[in-house]
VOBA-748370 format. One line per field, with one value per residue: y negated, z, x of N, C-alpha, C in turn. Coordinates in steps of 0.2 Angstrom, whole numbers, plus 5000, padded with zeros to 4 digits. Example, Ala and Ser with C-alpha at 12.3 -4.5 7.8 and 13.67 -1.06 7.14 Angstrom:
2
n_north [5028/5011] $
n_up [5039/5035] $
n_east [5066/5064] $
ca_north [5022/5005] $
ca_up [5039/5036] $
ca_east [5062/5068] $
c_north [5016/5000] $
c_up [5039/5039] $
c_east [5066/5064] $
//
This chain:
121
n_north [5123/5119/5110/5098/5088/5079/5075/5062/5063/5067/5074/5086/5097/5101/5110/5104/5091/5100/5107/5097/5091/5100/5101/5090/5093/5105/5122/5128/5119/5114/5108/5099/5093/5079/5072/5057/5044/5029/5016/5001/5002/5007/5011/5015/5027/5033/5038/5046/5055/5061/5063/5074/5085/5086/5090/5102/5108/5106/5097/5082/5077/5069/5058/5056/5043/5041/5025/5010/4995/4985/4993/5002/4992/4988/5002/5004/4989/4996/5007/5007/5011/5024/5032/5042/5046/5038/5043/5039/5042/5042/5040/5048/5036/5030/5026/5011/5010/5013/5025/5041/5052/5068/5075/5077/5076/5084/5074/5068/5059/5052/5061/5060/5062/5066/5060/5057/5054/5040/5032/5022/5008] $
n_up [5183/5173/5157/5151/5140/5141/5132/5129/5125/5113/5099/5091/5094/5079/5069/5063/5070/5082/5079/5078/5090/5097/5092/5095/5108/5115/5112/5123/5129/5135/5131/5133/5133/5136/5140/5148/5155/5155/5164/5173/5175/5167/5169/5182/5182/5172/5178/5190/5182/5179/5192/5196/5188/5192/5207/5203/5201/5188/5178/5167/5152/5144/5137/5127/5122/5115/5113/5113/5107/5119/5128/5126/5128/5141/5145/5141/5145/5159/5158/5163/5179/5177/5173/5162/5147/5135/5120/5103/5089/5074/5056/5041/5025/5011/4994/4991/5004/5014/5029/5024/5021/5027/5030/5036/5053/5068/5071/5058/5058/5051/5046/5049/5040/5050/5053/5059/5078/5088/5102/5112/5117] $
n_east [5171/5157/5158/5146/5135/5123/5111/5100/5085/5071/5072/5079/5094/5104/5112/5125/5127/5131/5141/5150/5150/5156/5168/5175/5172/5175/5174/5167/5158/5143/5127/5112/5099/5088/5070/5072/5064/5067/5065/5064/5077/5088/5102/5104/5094/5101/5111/5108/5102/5113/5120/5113/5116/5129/5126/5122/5133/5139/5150/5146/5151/5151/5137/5123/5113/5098/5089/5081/5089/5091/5090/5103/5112/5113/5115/5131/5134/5134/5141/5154/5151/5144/5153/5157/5160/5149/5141/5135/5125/5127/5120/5120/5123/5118/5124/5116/5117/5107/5096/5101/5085/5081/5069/5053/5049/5038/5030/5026/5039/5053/5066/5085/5099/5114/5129/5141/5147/5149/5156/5151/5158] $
ca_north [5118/5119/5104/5095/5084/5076/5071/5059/5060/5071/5076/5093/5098/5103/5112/5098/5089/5104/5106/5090/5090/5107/5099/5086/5093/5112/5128/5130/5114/5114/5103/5099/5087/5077/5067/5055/5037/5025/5014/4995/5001/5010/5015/5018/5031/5039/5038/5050/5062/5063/5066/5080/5091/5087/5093/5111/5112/5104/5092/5080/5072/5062/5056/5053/5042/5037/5021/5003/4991/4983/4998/5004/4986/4990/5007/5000/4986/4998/5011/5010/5015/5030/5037/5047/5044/5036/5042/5037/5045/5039/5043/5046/5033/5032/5020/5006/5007/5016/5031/5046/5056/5075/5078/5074/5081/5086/5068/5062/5052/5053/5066/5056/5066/5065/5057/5057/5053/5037/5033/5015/5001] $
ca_up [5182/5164/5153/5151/5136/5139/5126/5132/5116/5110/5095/5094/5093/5075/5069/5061/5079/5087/5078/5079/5097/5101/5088/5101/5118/5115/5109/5131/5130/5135/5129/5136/5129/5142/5140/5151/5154/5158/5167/5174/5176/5164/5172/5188/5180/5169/5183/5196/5180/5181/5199/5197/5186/5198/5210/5203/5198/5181/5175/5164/5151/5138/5138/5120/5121/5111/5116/5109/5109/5121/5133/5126/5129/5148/5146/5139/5149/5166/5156/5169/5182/5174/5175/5157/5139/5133/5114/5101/5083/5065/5051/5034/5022/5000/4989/4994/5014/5017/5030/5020/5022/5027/5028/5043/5061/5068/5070/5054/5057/5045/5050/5045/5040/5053/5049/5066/5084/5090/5108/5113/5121] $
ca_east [5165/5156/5157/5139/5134/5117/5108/5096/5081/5065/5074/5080/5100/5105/5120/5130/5129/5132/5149/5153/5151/5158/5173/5177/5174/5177/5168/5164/5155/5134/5123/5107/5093/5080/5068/5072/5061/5074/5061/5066/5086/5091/5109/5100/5092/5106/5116/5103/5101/5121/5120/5110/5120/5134/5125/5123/5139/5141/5153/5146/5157/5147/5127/5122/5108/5094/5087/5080/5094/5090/5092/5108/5115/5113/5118/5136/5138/5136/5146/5160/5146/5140/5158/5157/5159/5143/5141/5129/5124/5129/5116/5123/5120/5118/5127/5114/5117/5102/5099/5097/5080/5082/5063/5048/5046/5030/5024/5029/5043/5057/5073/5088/5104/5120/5135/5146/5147/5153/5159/5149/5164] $
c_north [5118/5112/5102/5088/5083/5072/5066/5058/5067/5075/5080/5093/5101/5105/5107/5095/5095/5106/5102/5089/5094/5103/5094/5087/5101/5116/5130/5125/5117/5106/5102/5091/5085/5073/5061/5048/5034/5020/5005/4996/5007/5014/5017/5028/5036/5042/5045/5060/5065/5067/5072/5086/5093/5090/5100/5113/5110/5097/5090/5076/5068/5062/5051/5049/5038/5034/5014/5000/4988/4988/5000/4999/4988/4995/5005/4996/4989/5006/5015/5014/5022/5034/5042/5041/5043/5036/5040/5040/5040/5042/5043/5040/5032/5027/5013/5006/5011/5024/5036/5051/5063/5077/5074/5079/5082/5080/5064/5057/5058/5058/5063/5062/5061/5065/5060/5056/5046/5035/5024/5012/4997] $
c_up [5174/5161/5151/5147/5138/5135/5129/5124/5115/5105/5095/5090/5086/5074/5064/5066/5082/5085/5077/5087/5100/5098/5093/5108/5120/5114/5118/5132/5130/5134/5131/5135/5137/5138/5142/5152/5160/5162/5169/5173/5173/5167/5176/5188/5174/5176/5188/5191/5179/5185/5201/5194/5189/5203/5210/5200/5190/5180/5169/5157/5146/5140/5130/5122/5116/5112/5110/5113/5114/5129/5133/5128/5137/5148/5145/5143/5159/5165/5161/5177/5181/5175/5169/5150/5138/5123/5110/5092/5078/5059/5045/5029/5013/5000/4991/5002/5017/5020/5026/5024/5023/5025/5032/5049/5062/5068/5066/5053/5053/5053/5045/5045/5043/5049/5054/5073/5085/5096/5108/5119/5122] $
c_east [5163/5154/5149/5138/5127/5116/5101/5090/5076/5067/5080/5088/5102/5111/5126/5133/5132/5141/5153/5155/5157/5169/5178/5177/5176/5171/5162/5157/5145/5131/5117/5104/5086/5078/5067/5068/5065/5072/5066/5075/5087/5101/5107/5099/5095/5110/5114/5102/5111/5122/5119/5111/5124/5135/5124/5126/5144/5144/5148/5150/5154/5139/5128/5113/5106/5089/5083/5088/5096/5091/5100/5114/5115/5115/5127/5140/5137/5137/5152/5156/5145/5147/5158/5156/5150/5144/5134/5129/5124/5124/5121/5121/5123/5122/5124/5116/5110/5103/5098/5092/5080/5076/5060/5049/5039/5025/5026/5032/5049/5062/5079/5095/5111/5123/5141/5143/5149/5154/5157/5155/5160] $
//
């Protein structure tokens, strides 16, 4: 069964992440990015695109999502549901605390430069 990192998020896989990932769950590891809309239940709807890996054979083992707080607070507390590591991304940050700027994306929002991974408890 092949290991399965969903990414839950618009923003595309870069190689810092990718080695970071591959670094923690093995070089076998697949990654796959949705767009998902998380709609009134948020775990609900993690939970169904889990399901659907599952069912074509793929083990899941983390879901990296990128949410409003207020989503990932639900995601978290129905964590144990979801049955897999829920991780979340780290921005680098300067001397003041601020994230650092890589460049823009195609809708001019800022690209902020990775840090890590961390694992949401």
């Amino acid at each position: 069964m092949a290991k399965t990192i969903l990414r839950i998020t618009r923003h595309p896989l870069d190689a810092d992440r990718l080695d970071f990932l591959k670094g923690v769950f093995g070089d076998d590891v697949k990654i796959v990015s949705e767009d998902l809309q998380y709609g009134d239940n948020p775990v609900e709807a993690v939970k169904a695109l889990i399901q659907r890996f599952a069912d074509s054979g793929e083990g899941v083992v983390a879901v990296e999502a990128i949410a409003p707080f207020p989503v990932l607070m639900k995601l978290v507390d129905g964590r144990r549901d979801l049955g897999v590591t829920l991780i979340r991304v780290q921005f680098a940050r300067d001397a003041g605390g601020r994230a650092i700027v890589t460049g823009k994306d195609t809708q001019d929002r800022d690209i902020l430069k990775f840090s890590c991974y961390e694992e949401l408890l």
